[in-house]
TIRO-2110 file (N, C-alpha, C; in Angstrom, 1 decimal):
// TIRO-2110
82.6, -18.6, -42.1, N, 1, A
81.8, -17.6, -42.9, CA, 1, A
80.6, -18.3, -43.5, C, 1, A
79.6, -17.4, -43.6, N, 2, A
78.4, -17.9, -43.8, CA, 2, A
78.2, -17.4, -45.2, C, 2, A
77.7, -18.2, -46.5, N, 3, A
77.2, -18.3, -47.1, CA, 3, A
75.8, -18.2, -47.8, C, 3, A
75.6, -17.5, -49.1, N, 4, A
74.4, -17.2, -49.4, CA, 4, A
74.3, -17.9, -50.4, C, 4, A
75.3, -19.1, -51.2, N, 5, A
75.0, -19.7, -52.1, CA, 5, A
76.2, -21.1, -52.1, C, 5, A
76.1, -21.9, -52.7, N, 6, A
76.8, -23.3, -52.7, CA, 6, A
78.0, -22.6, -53.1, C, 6, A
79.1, -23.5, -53.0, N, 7, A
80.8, -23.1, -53.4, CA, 7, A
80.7, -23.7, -54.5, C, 7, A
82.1, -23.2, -55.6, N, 8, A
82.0, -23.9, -56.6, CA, 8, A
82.6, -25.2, -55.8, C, 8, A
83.2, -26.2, -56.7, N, 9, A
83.9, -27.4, -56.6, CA, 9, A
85.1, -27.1, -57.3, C, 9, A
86.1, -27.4, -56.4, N, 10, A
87.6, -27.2, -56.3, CA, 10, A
87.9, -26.9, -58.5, C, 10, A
87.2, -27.7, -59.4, N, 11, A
87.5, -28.1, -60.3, CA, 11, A
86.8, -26.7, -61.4, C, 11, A
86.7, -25.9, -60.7, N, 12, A
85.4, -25.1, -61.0, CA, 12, A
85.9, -23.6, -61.0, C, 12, A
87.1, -23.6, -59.8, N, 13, A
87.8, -22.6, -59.1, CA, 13, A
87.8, -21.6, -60.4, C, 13, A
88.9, -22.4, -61.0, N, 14, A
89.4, -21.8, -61.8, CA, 14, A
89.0, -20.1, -63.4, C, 14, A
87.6, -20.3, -63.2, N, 15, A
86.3, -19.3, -63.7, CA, 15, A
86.2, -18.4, -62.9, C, 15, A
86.3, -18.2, -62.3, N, 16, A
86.2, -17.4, -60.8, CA, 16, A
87.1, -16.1, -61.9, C, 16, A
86.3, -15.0, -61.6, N, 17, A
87.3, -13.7, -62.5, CA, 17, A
88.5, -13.6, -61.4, C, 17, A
88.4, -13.7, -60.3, N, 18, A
89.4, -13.0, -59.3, CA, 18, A
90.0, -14.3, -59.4, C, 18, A
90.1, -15.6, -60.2, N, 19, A
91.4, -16.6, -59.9, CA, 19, A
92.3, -16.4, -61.3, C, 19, A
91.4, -15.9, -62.4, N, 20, A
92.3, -15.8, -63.4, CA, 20, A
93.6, -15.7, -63.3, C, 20, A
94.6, -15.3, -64.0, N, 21, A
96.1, -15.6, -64.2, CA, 21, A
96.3, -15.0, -65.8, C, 21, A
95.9, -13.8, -66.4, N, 22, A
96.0, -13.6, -68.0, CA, 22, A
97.2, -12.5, -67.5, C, 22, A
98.3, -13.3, -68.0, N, 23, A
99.3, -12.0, -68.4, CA, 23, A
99.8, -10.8, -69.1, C, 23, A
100.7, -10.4, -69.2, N, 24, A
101.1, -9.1, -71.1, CA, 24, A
101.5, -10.0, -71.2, C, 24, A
102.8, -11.0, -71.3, N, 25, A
103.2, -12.1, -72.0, CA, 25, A
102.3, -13.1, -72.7, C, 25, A
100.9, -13.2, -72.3, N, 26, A
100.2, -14.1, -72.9, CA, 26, A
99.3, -13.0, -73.9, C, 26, A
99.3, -11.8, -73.5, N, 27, A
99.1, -11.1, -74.7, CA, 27, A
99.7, -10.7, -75.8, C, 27, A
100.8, -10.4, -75.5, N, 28, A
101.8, -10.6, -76.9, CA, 28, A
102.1, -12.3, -77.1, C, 28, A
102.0, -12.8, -77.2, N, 29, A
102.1, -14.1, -77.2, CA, 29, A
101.1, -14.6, -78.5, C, 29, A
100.0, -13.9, -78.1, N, 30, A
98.5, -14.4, -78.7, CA, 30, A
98.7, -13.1, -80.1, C, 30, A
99.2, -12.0, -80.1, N, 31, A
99.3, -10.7, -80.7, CA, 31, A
100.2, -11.4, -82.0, C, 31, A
101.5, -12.1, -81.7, N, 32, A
102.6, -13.0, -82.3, CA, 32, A
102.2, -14.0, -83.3, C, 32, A
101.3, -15.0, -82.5, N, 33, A
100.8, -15.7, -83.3, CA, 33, A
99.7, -14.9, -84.0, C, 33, A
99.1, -14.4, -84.3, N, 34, A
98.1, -13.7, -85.2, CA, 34, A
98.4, -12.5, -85.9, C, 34, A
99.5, -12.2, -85.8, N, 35, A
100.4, -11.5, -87.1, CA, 35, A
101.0, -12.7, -87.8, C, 35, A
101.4, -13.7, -87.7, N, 36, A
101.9, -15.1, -87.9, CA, 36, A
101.1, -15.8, -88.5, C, 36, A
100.1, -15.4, -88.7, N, 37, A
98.4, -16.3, -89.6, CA, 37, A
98.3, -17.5, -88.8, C, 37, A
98.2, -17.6, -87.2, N, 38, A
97.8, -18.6, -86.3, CA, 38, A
96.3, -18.0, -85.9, C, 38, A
95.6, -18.4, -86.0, N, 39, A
94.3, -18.6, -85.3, CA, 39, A
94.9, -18.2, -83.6, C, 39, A
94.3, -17.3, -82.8, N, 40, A
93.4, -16.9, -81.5, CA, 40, A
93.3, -18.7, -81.1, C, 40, A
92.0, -19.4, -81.9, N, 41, A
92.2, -20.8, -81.4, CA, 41, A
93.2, -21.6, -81.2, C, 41, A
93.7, -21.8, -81.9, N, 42, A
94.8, -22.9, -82.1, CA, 42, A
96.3, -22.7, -81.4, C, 42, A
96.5, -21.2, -81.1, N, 43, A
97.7, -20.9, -80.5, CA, 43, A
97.0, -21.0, -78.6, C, 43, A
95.7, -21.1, -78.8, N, 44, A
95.5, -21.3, -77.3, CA, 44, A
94.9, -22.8, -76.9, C, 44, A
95.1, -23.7, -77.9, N, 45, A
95.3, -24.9, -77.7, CA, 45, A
96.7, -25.3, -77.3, C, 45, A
97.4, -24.9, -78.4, N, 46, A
98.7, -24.7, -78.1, CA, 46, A
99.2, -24.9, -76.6, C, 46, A
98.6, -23.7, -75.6, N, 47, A
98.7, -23.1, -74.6, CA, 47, A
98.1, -24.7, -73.8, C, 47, A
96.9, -24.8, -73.7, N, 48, A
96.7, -25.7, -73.1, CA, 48, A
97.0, -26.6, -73.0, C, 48, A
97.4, -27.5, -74.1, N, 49, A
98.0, -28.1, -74.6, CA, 49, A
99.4, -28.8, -73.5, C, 49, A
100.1, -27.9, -73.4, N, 50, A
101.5, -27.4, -72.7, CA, 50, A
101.1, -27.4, -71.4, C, 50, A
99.9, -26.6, -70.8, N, 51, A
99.8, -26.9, -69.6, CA, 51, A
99.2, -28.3, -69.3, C, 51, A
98.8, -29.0, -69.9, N, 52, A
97.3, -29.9, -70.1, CA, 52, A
96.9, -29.9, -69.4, C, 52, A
95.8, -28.7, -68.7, N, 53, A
94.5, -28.2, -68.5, CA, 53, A
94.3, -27.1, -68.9, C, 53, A
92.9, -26.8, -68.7, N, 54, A
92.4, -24.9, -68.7, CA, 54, A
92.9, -25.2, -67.2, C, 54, A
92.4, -25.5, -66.4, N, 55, A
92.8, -24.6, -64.9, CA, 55, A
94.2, -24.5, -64.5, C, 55, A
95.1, -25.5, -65.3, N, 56, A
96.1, -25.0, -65.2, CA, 56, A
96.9, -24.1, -65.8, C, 56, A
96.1, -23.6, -66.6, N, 57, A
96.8, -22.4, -67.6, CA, 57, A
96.2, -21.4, -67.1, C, 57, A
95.1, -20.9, -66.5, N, 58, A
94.4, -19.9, -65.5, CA, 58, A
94.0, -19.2, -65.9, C, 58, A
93.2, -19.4, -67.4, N, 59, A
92.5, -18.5, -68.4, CA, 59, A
91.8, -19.2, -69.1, C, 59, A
90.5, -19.0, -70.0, N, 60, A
90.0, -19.8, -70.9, CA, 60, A
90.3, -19.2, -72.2, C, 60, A
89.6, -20.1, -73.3, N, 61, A
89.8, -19.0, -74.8, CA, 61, A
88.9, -18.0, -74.7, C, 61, A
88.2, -17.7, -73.9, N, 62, A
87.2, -16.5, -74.3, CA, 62, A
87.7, -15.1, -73.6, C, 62, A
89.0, -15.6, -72.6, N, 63, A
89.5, -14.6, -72.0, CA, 63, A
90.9, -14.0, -73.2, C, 63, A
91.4, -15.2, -74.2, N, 64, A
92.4, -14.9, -74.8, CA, 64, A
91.3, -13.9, -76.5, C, 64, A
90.5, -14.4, -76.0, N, 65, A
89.9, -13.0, -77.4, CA, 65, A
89.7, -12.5, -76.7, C, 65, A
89.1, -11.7, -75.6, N, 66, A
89.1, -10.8, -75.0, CA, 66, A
90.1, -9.7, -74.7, C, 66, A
91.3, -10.8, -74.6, N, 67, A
92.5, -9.4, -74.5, CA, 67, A
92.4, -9.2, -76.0, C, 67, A
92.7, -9.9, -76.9, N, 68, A
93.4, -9.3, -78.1, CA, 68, A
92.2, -8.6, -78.4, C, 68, A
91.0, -8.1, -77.9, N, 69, A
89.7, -7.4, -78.5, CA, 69, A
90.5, -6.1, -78.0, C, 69, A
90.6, -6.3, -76.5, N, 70, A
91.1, -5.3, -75.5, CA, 70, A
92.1, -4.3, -76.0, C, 70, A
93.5, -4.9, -76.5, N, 71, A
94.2, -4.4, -77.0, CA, 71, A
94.3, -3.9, -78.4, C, 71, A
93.3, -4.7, -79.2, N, 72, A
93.1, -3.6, -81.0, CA, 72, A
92.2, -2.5, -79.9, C, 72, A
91.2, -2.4, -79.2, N, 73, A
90.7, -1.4, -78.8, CA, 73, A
91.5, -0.4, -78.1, C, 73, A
92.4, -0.7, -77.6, N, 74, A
93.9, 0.4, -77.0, CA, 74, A
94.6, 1.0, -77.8, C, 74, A
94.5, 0.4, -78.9, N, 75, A
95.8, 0.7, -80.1, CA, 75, A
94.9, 1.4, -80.4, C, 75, A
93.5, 1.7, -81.1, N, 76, A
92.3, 2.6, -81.9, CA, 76, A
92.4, 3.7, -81.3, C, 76, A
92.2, 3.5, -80.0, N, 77, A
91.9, 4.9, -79.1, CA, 77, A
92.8, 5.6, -79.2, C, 77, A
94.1, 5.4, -79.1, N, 78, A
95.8, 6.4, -78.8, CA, 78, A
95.8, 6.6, -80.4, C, 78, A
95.1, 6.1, -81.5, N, 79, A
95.7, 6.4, -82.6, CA, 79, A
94.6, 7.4, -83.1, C, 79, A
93.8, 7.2, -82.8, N, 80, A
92.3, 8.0, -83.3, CA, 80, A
92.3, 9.9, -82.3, C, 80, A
92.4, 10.5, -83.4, N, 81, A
92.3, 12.1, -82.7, CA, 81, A
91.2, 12.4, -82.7, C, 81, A
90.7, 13.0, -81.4, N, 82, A
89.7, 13.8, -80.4, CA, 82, A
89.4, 15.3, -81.3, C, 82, A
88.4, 14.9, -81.9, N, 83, A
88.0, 16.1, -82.5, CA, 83, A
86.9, 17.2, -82.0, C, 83, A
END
């Protein structure tokens, strides 16, 4: 297949939105620790930590605020009436 721009490098993969890997478990996970007064950050050090890499954990921290943005925004909507 032909190409319109360079590949990433294998190390690089892992950014790619279609390689991600963010689960519900890593959303309640991150939901857990921050009713728990853990920092978003530090519970996804944690995470890395454990995997020791980002690419092997298949998410970065900007994807782990994103869900918990995602989900206070899911909880707002079903709780908020349509007037």
């Amino acid at each position: 297949m032909i190409h319109n721009h360079e590949l990433l490098l294998a190390d690089e993969v892992h950014k790619l939105r279609s390689h991600k890997k963010f689960k519900k478990a890593h959303v309640d996970f991150f939901q857990k620790m921050r009713r728990n007064g853990i920092k978003v950050s530090h519970a996804y050090r944690l995470l890395r930590n454990g995997a020791e890499s980002s690419p092997l954990l298949g998410f970065n921290k900007r994807d782990a605020y994103n869900s918990i943005a995602n989900e206070v925004k899911r909880t707002l909507d079903g709780a908020m009436p349509i007037i």
